[in-house]
C-alpha positions as CSV (number, residue, x, y, z in Angstrom):
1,X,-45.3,-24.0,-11.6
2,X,-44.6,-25.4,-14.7
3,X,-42.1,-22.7,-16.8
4,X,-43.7,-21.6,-20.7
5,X,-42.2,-20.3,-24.0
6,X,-43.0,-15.9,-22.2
7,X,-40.7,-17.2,-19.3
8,X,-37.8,-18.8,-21.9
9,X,-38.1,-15.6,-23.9
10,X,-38.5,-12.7,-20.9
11,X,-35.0,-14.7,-19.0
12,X,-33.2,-14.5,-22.6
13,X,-34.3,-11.2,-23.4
14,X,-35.5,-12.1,-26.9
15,X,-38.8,-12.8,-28.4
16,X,-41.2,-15.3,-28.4
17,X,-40.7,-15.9,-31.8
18,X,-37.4,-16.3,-31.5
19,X,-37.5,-18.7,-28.8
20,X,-39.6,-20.6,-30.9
21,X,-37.3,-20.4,-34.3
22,X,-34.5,-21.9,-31.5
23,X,-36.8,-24.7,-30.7
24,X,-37.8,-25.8,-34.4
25,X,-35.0,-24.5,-36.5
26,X,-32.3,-23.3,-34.8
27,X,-29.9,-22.6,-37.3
28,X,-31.1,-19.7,-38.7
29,X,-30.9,-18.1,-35.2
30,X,-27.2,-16.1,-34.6
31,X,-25.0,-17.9,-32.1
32,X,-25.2,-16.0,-29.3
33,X,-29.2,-15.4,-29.1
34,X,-29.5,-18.9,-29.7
35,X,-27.2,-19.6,-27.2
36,X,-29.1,-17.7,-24.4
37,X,-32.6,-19.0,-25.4
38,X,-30.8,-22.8,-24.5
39,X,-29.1,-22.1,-21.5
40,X,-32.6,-20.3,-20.4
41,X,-34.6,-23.3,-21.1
42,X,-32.1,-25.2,-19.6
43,X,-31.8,-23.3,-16.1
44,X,-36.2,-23.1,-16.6
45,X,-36.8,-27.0,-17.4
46,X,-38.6,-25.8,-20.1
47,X,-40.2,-28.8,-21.8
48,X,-42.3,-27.6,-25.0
49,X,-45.9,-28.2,-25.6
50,X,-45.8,-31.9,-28.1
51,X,-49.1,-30.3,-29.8
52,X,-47.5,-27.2,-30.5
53,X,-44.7,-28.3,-31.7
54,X,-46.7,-30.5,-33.6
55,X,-48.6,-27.6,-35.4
56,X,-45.4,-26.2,-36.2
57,X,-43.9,-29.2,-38.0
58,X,-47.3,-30.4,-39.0
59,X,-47.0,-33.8,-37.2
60,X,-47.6,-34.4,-34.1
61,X,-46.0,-38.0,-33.3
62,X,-49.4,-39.9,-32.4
63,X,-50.8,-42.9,-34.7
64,X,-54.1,-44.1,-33.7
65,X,-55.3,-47.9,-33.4
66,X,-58.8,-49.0,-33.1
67,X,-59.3,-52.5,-31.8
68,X,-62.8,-54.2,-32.0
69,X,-62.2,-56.1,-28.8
70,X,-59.3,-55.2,-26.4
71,X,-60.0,-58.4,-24.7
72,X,-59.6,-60.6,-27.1
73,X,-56.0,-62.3,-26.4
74,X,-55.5,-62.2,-30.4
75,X,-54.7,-58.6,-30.3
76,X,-52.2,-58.5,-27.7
77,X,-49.5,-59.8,-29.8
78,X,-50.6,-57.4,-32.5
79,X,-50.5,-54.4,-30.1
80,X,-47.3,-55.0,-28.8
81,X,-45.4,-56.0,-32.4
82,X,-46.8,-51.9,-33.3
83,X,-45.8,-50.7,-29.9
84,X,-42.0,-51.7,-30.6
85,X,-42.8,-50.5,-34.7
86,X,-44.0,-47.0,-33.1
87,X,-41.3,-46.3,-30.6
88,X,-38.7,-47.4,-33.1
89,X,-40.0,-44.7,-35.5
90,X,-40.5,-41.8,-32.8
91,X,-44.0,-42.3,-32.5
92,X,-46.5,-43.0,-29.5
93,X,-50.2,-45.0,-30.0
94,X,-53.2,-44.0,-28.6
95,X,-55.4,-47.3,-28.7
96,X,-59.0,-47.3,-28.9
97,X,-61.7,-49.9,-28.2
98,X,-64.8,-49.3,-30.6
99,X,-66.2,-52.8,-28.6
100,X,-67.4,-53.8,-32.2
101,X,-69.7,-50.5,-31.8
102,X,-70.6,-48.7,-34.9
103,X,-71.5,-45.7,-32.6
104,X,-67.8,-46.1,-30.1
105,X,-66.1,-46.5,-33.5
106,X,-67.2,-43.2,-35.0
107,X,-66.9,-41.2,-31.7
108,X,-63.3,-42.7,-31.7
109,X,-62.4,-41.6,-35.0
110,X,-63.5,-38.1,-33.8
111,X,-61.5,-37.8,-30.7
112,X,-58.8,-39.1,-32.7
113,X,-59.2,-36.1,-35.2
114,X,-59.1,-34.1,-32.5
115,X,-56.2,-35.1,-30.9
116,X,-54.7,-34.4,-34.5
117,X,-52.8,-37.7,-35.1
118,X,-50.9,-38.4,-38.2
119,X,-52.2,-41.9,-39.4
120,X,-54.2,-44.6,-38.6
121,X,-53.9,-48.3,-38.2
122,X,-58.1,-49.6,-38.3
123,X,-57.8,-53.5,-37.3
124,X,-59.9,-56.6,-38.2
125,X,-63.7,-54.8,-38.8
126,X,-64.6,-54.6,-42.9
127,X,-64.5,-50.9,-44.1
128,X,-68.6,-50.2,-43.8
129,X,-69.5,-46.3,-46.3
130,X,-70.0,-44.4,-42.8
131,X,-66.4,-45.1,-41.9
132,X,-64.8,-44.2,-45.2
133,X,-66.3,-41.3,-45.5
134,X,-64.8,-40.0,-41.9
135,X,-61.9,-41.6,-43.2
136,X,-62.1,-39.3,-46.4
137,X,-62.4,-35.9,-43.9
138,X,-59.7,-36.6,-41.6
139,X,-57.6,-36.8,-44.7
140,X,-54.5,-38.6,-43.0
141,X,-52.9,-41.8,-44.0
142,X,-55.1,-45.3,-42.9
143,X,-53.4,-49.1,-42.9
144,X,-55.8,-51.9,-42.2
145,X,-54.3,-54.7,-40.1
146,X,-56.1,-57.7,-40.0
147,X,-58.7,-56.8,-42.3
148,X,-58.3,-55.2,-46.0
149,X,-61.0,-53.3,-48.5
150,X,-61.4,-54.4,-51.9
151,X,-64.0,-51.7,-52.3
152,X,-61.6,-48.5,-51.4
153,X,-57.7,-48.0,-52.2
154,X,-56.6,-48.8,-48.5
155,X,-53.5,-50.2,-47.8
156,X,-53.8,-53.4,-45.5
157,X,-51.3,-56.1,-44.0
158,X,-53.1,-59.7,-43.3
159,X,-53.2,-63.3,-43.8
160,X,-54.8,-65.0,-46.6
161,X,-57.7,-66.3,-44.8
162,X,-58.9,-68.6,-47.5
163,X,-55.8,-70.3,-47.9
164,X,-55.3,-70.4,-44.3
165,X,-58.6,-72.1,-44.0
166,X,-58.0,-74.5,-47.1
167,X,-54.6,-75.4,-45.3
168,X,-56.2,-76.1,-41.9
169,X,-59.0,-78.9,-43.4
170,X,-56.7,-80.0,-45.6
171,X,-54.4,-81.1,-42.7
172,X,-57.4,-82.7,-41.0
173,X,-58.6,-84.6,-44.3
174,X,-54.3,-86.2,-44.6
175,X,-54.9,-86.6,-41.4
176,X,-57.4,-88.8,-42.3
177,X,-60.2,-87.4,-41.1
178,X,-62.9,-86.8,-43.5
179,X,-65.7,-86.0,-40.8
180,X,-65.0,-82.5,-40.1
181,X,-67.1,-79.9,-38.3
182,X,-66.6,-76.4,-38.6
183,X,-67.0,-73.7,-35.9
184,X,-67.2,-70.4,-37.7
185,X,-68.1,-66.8,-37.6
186,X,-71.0,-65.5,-39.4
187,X,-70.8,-66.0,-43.6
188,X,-72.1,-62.2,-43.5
189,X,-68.5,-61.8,-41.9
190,X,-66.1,-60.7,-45.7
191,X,-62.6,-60.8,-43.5
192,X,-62.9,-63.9,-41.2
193,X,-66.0,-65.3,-41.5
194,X,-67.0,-66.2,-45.2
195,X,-63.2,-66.5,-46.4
196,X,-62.4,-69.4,-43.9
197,X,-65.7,-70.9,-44.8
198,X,-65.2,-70.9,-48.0
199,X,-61.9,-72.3,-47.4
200,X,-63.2,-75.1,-45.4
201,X,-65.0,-76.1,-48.4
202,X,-62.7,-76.0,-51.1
203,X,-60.6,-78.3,-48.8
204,X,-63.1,-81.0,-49.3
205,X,-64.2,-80.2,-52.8
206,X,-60.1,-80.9,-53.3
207,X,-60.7,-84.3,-51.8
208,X,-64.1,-85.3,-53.2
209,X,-65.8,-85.0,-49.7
210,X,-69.1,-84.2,-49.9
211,X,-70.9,-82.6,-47.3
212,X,-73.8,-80.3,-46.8
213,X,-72.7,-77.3,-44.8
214,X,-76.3,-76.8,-42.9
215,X,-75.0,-80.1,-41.7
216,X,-71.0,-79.9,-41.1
217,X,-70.8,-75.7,-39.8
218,X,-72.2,-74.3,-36.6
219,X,-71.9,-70.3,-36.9
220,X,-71.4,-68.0,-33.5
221,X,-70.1,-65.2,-32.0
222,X,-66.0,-65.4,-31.3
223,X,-66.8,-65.4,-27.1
224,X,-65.7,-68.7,-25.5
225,X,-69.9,-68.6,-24.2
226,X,-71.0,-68.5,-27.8
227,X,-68.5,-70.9,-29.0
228,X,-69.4,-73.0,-26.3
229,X,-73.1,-73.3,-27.3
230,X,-72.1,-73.7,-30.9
231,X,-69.9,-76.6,-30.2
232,X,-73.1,-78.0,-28.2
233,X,-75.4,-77.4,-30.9
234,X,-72.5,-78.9,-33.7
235,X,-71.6,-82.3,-31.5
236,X,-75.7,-82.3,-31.2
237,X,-76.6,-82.7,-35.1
238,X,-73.1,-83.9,-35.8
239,X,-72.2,-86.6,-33.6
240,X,-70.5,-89.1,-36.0
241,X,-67.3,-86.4,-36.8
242,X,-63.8,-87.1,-35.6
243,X,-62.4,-83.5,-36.1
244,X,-63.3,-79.9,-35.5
245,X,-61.6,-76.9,-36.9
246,X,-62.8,-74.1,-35.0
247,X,-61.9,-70.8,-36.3
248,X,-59.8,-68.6,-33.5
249,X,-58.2,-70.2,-30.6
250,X,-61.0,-68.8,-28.7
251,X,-63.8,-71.1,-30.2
252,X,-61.2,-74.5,-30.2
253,X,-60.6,-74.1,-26.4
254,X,-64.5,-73.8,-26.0
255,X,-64.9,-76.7,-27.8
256,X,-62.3,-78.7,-26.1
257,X,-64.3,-77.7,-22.7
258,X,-67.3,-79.1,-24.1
259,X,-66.0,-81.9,-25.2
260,X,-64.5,-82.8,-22.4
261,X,-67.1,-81.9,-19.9
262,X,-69.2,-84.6,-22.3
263,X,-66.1,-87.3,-21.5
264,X,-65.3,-87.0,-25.1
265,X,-61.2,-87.7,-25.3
266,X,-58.8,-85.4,-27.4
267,X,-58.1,-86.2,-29.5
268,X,-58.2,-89.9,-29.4
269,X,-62.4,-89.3,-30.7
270,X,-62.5,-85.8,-31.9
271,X,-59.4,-83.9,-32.9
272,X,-59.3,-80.2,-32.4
273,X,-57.7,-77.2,-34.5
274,X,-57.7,-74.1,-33.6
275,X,-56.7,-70.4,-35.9
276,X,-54.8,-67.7,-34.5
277,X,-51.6,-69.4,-32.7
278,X,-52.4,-67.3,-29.5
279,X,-50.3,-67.8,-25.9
280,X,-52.9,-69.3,-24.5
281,X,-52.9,-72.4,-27.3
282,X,-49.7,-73.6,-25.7
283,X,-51.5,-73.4,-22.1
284,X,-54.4,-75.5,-22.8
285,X,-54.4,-79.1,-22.2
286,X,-54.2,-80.5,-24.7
287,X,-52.0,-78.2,-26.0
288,X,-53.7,-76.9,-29.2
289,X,-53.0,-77.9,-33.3
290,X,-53.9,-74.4,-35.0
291,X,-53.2,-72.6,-37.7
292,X,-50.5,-69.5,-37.1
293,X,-50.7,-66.1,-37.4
294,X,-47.6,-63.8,-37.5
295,X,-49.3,-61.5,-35.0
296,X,-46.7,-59.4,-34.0
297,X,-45.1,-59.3,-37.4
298,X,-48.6,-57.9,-38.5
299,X,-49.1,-55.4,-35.7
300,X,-45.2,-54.2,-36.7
301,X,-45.4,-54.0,-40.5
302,X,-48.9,-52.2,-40.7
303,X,-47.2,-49.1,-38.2
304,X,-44.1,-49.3,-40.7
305,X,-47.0,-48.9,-43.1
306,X,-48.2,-46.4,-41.7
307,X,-45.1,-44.5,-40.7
308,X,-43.5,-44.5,-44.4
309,X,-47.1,-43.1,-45.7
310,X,-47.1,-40.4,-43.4
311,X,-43.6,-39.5,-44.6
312,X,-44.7,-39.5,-48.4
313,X,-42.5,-42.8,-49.1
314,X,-44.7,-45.2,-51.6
315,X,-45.7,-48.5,-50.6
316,X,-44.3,-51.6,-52.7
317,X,-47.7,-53.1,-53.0
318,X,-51.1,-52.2,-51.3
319,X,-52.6,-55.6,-50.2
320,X,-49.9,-57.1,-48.4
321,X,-50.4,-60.9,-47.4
322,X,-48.6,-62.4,-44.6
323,X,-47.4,-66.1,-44.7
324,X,-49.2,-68.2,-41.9
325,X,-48.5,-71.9,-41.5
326,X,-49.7,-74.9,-38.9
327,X,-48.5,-75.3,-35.4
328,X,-48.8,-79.2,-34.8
329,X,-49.3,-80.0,-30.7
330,X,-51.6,-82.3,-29.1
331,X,-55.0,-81.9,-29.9
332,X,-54.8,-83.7,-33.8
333,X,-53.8,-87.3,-34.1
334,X,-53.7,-89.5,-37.1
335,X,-57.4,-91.1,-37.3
336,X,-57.4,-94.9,-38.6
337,X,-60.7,-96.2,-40.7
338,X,-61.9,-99.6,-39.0
C-alpha cells in the first residue's frame, strides 16, 4: 500500500504540517526534525501527491496542447519540438484532440481547467468569441502555435502565410510556369486558407498574370479524399495548366495520385508544390518541391512562450513570425514555351 504524508509524520513523530514545510521549504525546519521527516520518507518511499504540491506552490507542472487533428502528420513534428521545450523546462503536456469540434474543443478546455494546468499552447484553429471567453475564466497564460488573433492580445508563434504563399507561386511563375492551379482551404479559413490565397494572387498580380480565381483555385477539406476530388474537379476545368501548388503536403500527394492514376507525368506536364515540408514529402515519388515550415522550431518556441509567461518574464514581441523557405526535390522542373 502506497505510504501518505500521516505515515511520514506518525514514523517521525512530528506533524503533518511539518512534514509538509520539509517537503516545500525546508529550511525553515530545525536540523534535526527535518532530518527525521527525510530519512522517514526515505525508509516509506514516500512520493508526494504532484497536485498537491502543485496547490502549495501554485503550479502544478502541466501545460495543455490542443490539436485540431492528431492525425494530421503536420503536427507530429510540432508535438515533439514542445515535448523536448516542456521536459527541458520541468514541465509535462497533456495533449488534446478537439477533432476540429467546437463542442470536443470546449469540453477539452474544461477538463484541462480541471486538471489545473499552468498555460496553454491552442494550435492552428482561429480564436472564435466562445473560446476567448473560456480563455478569459481560466485566467492562465495562452500561446497560439500555428495560428495567431489579431482580434485579442494573444501571443502566437507562426509563419507568414501570405508571404509563404507569394514565395511558393512566385517560384512556379521563374519557373516559368504561368498556368498555375491552386489547391486550397476554404477563403472563410483567416490562418491558412484566405492568407495563402491571397498570396497566390499577389504572386501573379507581381508578374502581370491574369487569371480569374473561379477558374485557377479548387477549394477542399485538408484530407488526402477531399484533396483528391479537388484535384479531379481542378485538372477537369483546368486542363491546360502545367503547375499545381497545393497547400499542405497532404493535398500535393493527393494530387500527385491523381495525376498519376490519369498517366499525367511529374513533373515533365504538371509540376507539383506542396506547403508544410512534412516527412512524408521526402517519401513520395516524386519526392515533393514545397514550401518549409520550421515545425519543430514552432512547437519548441511557443512552450518557451508559454513557460517564460507563466513565470511572469515579458515576451520581446507578441506576434512572432517564423522564417520558412522552399525545399526544391523532384516534383518542379523548369517548363520551356514552344
Amino acid at each position: 500500500m502506497k505510504s501518505t504524508i500521516k505515515d511520514v509524520a506518525r514514523m517521525a513523530n512530528v506533524s503533518i504540517s511539518t512534514v509538509s514545510r520539509v517537503l516545500n521549504n525546508p529550511d525553515i525546519v530545525v536540523k534535526d526534525k527535518r532530518d527525521k521527516v527525510l530519512q522517514a520518507v526515505k525508509e516509506l518511499n514516500y512520493s508526494p501527491n504532484a497536485l498537491a504540491i502543485g496547490l502549495i506552490h501554485k503550479r502544478t507542472k502541466t501545460l495543455g496542447v490542443l490539436i485540431p487533428d492528431i492525425s494530421n502528420l503536420f503536427y507530429a513534428e510540432v508535438i515533439k519540438g514542445m515535448e523536448d521545450a516542456a521536459h527541458e523546462s520541468g514541465n509535462n503536456l497533456i495533449i488534446c484532440n478537439t477533432d476540429n469540434n467546437e463542442e470536443r474543443r470546449l469540453s477539452s478546455l474544461k477538463v484541462l481547467s480541471e486538471k489545473q494546468i499552468d498555460g496553454i499552447v491552442f494550435t492552428s484553429e482561429p480564436i472564435f468569441p466562445d473560446s476567448y471567453e473560456v480563455f478569459k475564466r481560466l485566467n492562465i497564460p495562452i500561446v497560439l502555435a500555428a495560428t495567431h488573433s489579431l482580434e485579442y492580445d494573444i501571443p502566437s508563434v507562426k509563419v507568414d502565410d501570405e508571404q509563404a504563399a507569394y514565395d511558393a507561386t512566385d517560384y512556379l511563375i521563374k519557373k516559368g510556369h504561368t498556368k498555375i492551379g491552386m489547391i486550397s482551404g476554404s477563403m472563410l479559413d483567416p490562418i491558412s486558407g484566405l492568407p495563402r490565397i491571397q498570396g497566390f494572387l499577389r504572386a501573379h498580380r507581381a508578374h502581370n498574370i491574369e487569371l480569374v480565381p473561379e477558374d485557377r483555385i479548387e477549394y477542399g477539406k485538408y484530407l488526402f479524399e477531399d484533396s483528391y476530388k479537388a484535384m479531379k474537379a481542378l485538372h477537369t476545368k483546368f486542363p491546360e495548366m502545367t503547375a499545381v501548388f497545393a497547400t499542405s503536403d497532404e493535398r500535393a500527394l493527393a494530387a500527385i495520385s491523381y495525376l498519376h492514376e490519369h498517366k499525367v507525368k511529374i513533373p515533365d506536364e504538371v509540376s507539383v508544390i506542396g506547403f508544410d515540408n512534412t516527412r512524408m514529402a521526402g517519401m513520395c515519388f516524386p519526392k515533393l518541391t514545397t514550401v518549409a515550415q520550421p515545425l519543430y522550431e514552432m512547437g519548441s518556441q511557443a512552450i518557451k512562450m508559454l513557460d517564460s509567461l507563466i513565470n511572469g518574464v515579458a515576451l520581446d514581441e507578441m506576434r512572432s513570425y517564423m522564417n520558412h523557405w522552399i525545399v526544391e526535390r523532384d516534383s518542379v522542373k523548369q517548363f520551356n514555351q514552344v
